[in-house]
mmCIF file of the C-alpha atoms, coordinates in Angstrom:
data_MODEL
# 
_entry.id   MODEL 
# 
loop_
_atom_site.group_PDB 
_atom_site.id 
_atom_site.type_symbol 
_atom_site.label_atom_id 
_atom_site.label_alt_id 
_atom_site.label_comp_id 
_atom_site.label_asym_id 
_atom_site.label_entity_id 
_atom_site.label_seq_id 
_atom_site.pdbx_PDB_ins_code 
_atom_site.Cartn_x 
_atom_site.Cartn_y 
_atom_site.Cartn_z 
_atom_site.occupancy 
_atom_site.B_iso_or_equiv 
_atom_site.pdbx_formal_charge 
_atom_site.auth_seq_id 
_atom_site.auth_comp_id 
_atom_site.auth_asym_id 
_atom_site.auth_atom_id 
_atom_site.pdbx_PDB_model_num 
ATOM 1   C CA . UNK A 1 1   ? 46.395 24.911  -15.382 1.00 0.00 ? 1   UNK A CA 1 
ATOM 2   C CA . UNK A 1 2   ? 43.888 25.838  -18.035 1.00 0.00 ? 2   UNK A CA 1 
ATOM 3   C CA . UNK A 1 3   ? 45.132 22.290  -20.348 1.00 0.00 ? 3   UNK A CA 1 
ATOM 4   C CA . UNK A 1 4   ? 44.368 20.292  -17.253 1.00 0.00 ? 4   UNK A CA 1 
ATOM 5   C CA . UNK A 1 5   ? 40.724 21.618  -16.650 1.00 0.00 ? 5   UNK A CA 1 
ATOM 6   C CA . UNK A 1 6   ? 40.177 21.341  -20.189 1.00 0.00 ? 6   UNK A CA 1 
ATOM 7   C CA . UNK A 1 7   ? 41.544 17.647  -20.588 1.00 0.00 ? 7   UNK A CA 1 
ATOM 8   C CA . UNK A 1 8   ? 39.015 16.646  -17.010 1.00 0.00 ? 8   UNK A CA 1 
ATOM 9   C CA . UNK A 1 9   ? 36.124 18.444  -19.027 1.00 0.00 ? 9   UNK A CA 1 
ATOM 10  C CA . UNK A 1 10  ? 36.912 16.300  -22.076 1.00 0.00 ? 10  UNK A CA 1 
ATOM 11  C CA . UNK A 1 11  ? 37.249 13.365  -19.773 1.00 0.00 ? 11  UNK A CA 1 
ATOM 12  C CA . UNK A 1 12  ? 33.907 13.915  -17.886 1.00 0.00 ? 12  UNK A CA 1 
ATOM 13  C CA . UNK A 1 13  ? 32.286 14.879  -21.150 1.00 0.00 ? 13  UNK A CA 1 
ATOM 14  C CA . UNK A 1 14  ? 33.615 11.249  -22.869 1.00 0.00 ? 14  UNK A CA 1 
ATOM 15  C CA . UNK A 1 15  ? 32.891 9.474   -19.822 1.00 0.00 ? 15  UNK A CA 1 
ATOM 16  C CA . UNK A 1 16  ? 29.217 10.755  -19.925 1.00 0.00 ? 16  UNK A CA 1 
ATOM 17  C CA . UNK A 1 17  ? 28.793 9.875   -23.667 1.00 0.00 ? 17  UNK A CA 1 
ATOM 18  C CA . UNK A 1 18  ? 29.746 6.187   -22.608 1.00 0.00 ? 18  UNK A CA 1 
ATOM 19  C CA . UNK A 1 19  ? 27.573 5.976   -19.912 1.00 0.00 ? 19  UNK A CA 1 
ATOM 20  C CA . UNK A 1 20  ? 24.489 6.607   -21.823 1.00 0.00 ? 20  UNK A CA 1 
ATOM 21  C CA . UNK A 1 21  ? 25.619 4.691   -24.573 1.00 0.00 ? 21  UNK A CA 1 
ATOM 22  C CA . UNK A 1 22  ? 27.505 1.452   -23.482 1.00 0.00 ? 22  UNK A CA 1 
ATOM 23  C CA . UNK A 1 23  ? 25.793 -0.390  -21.126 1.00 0.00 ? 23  UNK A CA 1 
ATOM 24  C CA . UNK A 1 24  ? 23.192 -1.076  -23.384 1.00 0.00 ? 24  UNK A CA 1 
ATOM 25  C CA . UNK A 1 25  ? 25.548 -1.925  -25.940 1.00 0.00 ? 25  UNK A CA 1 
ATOM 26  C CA . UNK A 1 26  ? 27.287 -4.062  -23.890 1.00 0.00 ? 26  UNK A CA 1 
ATOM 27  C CA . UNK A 1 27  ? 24.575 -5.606  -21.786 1.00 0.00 ? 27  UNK A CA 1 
ATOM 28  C CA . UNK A 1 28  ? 25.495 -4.317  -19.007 1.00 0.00 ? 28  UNK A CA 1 
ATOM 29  C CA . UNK A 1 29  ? 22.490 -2.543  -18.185 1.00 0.00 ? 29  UNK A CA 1 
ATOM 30  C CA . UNK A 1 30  ? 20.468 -3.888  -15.020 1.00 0.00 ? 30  UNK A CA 1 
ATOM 31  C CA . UNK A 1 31  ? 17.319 -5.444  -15.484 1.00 0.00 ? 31  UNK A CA 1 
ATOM 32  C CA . UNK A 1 32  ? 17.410 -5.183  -18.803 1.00 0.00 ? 32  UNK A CA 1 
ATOM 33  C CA . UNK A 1 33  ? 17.116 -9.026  -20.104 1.00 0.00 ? 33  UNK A CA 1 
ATOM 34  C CA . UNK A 1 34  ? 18.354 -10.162 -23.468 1.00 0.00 ? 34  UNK A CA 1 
ATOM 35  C CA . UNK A 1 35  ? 16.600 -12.204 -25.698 1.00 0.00 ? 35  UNK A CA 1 
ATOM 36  C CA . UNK A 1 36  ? 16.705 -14.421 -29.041 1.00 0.00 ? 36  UNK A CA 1 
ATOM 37  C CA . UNK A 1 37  ? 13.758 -13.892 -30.867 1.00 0.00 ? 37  UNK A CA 1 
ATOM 38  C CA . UNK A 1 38  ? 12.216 -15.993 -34.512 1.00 0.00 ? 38  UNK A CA 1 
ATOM 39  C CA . UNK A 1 39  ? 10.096 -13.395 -36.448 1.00 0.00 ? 39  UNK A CA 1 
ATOM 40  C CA . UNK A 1 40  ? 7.175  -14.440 -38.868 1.00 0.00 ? 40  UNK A CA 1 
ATOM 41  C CA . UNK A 1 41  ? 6.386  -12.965 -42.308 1.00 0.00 ? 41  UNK A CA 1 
ATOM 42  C CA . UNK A 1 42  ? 2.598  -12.625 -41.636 1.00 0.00 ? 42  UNK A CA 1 
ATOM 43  C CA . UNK A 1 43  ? 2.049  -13.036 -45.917 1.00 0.00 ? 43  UNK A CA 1 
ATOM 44  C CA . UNK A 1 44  ? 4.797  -15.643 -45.967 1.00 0.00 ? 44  UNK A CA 1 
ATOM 45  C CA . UNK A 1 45  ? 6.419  -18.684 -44.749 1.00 0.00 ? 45  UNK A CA 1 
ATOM 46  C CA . UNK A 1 46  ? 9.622  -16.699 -44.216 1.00 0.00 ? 46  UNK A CA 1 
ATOM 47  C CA . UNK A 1 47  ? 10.990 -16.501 -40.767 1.00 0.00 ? 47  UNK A CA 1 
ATOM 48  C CA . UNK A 1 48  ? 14.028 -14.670 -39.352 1.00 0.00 ? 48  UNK A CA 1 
ATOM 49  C CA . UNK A 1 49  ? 16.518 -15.042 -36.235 1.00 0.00 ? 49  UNK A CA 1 
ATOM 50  C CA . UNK A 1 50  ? 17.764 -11.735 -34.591 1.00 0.00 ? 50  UNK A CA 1 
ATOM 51  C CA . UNK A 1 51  ? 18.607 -10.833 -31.053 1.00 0.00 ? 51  UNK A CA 1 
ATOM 52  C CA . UNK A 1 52  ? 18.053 -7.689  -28.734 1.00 0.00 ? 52  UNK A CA 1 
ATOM 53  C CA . UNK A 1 53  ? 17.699 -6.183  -25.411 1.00 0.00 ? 53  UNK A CA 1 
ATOM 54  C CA . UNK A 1 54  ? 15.344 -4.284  -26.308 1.00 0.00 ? 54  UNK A CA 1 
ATOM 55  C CA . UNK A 1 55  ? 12.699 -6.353  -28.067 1.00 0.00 ? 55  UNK A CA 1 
ATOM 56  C CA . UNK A 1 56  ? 10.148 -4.282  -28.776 1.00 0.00 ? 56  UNK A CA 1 
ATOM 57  C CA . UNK A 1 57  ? 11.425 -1.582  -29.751 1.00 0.00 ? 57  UNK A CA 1 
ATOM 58  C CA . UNK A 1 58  ? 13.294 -4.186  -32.239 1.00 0.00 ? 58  UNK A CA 1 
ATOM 59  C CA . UNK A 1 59  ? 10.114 -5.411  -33.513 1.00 0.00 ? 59  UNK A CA 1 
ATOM 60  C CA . UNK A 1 60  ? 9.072  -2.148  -34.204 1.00 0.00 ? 60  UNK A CA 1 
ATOM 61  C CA . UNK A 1 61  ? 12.359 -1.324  -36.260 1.00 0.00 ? 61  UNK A CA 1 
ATOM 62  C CA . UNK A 1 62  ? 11.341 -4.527  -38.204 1.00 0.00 ? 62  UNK A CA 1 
ATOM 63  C CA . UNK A 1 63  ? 8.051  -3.605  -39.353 1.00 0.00 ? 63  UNK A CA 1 
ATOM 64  C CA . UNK A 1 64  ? 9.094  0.193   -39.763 1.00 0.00 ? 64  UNK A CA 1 
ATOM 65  C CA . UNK A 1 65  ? 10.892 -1.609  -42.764 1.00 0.00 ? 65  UNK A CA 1 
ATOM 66  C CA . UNK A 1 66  ? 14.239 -0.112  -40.873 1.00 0.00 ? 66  UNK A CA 1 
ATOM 67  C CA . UNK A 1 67  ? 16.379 -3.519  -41.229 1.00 0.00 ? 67  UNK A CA 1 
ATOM 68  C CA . UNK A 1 68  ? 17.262 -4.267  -44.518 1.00 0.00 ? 68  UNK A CA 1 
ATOM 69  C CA . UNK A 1 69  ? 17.272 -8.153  -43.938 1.00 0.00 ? 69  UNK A CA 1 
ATOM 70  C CA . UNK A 1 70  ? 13.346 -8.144  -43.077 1.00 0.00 ? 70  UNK A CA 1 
ATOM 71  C CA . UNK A 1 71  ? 12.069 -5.189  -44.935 1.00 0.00 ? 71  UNK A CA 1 
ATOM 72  C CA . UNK A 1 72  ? 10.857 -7.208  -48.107 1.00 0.00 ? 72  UNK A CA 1 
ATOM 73  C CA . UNK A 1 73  ? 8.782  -9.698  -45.742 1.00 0.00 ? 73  UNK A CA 1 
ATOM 74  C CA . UNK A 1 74  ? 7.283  -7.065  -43.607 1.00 0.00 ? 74  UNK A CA 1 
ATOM 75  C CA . UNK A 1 75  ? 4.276  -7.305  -41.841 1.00 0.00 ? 75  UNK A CA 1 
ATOM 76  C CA . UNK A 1 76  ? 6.227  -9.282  -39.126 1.00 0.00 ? 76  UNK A CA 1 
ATOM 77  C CA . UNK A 1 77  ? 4.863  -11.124 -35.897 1.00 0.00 ? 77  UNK A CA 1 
ATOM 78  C CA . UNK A 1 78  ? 7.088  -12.495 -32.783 1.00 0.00 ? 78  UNK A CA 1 
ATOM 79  C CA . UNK A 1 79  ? 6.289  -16.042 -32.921 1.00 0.00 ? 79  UNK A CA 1 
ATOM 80  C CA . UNK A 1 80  ? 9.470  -17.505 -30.539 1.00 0.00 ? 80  UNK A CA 1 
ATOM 81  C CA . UNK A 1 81  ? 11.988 -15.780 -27.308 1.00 0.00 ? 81  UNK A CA 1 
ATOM 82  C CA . UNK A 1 82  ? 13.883 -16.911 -25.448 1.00 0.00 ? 82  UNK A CA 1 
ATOM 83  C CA . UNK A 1 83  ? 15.400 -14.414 -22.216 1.00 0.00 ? 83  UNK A CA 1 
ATOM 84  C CA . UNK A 1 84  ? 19.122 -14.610 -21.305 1.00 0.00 ? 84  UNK A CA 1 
ATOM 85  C CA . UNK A 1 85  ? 21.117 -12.670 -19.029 1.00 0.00 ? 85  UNK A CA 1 
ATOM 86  C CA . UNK A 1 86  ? 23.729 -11.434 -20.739 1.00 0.00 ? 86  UNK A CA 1 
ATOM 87  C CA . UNK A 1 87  ? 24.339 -10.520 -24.545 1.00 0.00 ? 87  UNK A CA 1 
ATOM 88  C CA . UNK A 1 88  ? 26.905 -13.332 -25.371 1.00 0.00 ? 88  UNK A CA 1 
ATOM 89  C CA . UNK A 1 89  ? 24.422 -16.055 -24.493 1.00 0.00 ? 89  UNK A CA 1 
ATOM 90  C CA . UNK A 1 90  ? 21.629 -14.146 -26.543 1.00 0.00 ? 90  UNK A CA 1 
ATOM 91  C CA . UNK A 1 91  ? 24.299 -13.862 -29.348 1.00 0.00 ? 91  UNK A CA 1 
ATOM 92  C CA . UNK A 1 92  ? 25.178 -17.743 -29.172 1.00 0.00 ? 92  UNK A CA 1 
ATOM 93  C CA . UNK A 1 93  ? 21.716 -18.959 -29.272 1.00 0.00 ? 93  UNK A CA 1 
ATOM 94  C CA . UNK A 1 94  ? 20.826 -16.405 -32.048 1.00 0.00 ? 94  UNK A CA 1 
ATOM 95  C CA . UNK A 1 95  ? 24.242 -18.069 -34.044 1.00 0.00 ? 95  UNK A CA 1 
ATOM 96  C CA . UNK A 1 96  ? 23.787 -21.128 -33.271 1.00 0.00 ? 96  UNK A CA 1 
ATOM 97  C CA . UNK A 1 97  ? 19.766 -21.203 -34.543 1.00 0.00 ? 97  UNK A CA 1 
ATOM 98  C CA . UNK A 1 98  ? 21.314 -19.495 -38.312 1.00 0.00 ? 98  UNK A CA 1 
ATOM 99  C CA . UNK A 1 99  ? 24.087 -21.978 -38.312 1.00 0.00 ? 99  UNK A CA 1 
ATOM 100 C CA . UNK A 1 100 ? 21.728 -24.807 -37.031 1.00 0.00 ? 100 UNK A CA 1 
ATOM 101 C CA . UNK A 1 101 ? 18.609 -25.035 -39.258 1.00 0.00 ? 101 UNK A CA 1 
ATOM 102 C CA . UNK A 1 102 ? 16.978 -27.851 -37.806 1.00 0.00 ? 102 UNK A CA 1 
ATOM 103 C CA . UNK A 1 103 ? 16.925 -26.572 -34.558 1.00 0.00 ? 103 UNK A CA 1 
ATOM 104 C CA . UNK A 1 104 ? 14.969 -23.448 -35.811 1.00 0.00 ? 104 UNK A CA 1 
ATOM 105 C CA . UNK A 1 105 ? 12.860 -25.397 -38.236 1.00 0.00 ? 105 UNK A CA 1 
ATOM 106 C CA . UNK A 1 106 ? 11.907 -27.693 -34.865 1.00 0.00 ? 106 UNK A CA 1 
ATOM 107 C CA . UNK A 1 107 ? 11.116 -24.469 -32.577 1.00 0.00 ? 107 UNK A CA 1 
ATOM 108 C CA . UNK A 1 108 ? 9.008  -23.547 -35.595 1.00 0.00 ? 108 UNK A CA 1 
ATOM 109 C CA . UNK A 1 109 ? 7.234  -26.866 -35.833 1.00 0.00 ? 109 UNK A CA 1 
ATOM 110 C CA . UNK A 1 110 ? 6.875  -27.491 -32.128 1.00 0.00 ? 110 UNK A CA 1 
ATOM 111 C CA . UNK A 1 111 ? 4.986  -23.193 -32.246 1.00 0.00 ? 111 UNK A CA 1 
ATOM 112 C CA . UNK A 1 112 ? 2.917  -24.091 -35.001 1.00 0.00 ? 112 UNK A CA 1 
ATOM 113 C CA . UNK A 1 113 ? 1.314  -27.355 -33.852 1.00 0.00 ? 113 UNK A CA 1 
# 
């Protein structure tokens, strides 16, 4: 009797880790838009491509210097987003403007006329 309590505790315990933790993760989490975002190096003509559901407090993490890809251009400025839905169409866009440079280099032109 005692193994099965314990094993439903572990369960519920598990299961309440995952709620907190996945829906975010997975974009599952209502009302909670994704988005593709360009950063700006204020000092530089350096821009970078990154995705979140949580924009700002991604921005912040940017200029905080906590991501290593954007720490050396930091002060940083959104300058582009674009909202989707879900995460996978986020992630797409956010792939296909690395793998596609003249689409980001024409967001970036069209932003800075």
């Amino acid at each position: 009797m005692w193994r099965v309590a314990e094993s439903h505790f572990l369960w519920y315990s598990a299961l309440a880790i995952l709620r907190d933790r996945l829906p975010a993760q997975a974009g599952l989490m209502v009302g909670h838009m994704w988005h593709t975002y360009i950063l700006k190096s204020v000092g530089k003509r350096w821009y970078y491509v990154g995705s979140s559901n949580d924009i700002g407090r991604r921005i912040k993490e940017h200029n905080a210097g906590r991501v290593s890809s954007t720490k050396g251009h930091i002060p940083l400025e959104l300058m582009y987003k674009k909202e989707f839905e879900h995460e996978y169409e986020a992630r797409s866009y956010e792939k296909m403007l690395k793998d596609k440079r003249r689409a980001k280099e024409a967001i970036v032109r069209e932003i800075e006329k």
